[in-house]
C-alpha positions as CSV (number, residue, x, y, z in Angstrom):
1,X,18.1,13.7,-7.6
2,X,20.0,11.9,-5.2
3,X,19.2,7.8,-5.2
4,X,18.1,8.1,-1.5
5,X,15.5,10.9,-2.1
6,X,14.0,8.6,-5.3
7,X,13.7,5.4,-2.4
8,X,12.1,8.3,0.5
9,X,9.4,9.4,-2.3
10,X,8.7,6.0,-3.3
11,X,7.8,4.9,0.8
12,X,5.8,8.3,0.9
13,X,3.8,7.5,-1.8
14,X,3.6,3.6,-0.9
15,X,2.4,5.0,2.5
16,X,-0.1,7.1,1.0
17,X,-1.4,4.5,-1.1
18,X,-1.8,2.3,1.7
19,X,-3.5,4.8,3.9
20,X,-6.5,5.5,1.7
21,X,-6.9,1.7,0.8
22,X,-6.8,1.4,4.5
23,X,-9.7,3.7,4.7
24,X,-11.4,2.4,1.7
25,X,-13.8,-0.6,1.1
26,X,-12.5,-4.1,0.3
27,X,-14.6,-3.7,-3.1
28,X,-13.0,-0.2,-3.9
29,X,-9.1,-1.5,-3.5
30,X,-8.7,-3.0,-6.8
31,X,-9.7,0.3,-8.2
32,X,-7.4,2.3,-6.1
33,X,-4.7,-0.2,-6.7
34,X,-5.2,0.3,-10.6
35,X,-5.4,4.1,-10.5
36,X,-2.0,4.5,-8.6
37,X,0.0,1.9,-9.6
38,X,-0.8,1.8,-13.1
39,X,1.3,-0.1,-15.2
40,X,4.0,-0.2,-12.2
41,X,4.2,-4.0,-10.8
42,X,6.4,-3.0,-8.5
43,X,4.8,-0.7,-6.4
44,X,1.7,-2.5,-6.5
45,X,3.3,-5.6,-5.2
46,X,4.9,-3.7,-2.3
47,X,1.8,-2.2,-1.2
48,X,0.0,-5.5,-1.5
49,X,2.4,-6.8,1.1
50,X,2.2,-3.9,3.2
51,X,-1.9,-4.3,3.1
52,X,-1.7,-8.4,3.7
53,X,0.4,-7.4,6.7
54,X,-1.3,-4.7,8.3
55,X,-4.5,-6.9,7.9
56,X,-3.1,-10.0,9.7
57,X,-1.9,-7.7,12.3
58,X,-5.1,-6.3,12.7
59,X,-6.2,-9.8,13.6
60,X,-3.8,-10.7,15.4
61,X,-4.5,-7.8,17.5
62,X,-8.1,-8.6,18.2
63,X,-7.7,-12.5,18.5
64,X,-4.9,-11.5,21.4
């Protein structure tokens, strides 16, 4: 597998991640962090980041 396809998997699955955390409860996101990240630091951290961001966004958005 080509490096680029490994990188465009990874941000498909970060994405997915992020959607259903996104459309989760605050109290279910530690368990839907655990189950898909597992032991991978990594990914966790960058959809962590993506989630802090999309949330201050949000309020951004509605303090606007």
């Amino acid at each position: 597998m080509k490096p680029h396809s490994t990188k465009s998997d990874r941000w498909k699955l970060i994405d997915q991640i992020l959607d259903e955390l996104l459309d989760s409860s605050v109290s279910q996101r530690e368990t839907i962090l655990t189950k898909h990240c597992g032991a991978d630091g990594g990914l966790r951290l960058e959809v962590e980041k993506l989630l802090v961001a999309t949330a201050n966004a949000s309020d951004f958005m509605e303090v606007s």
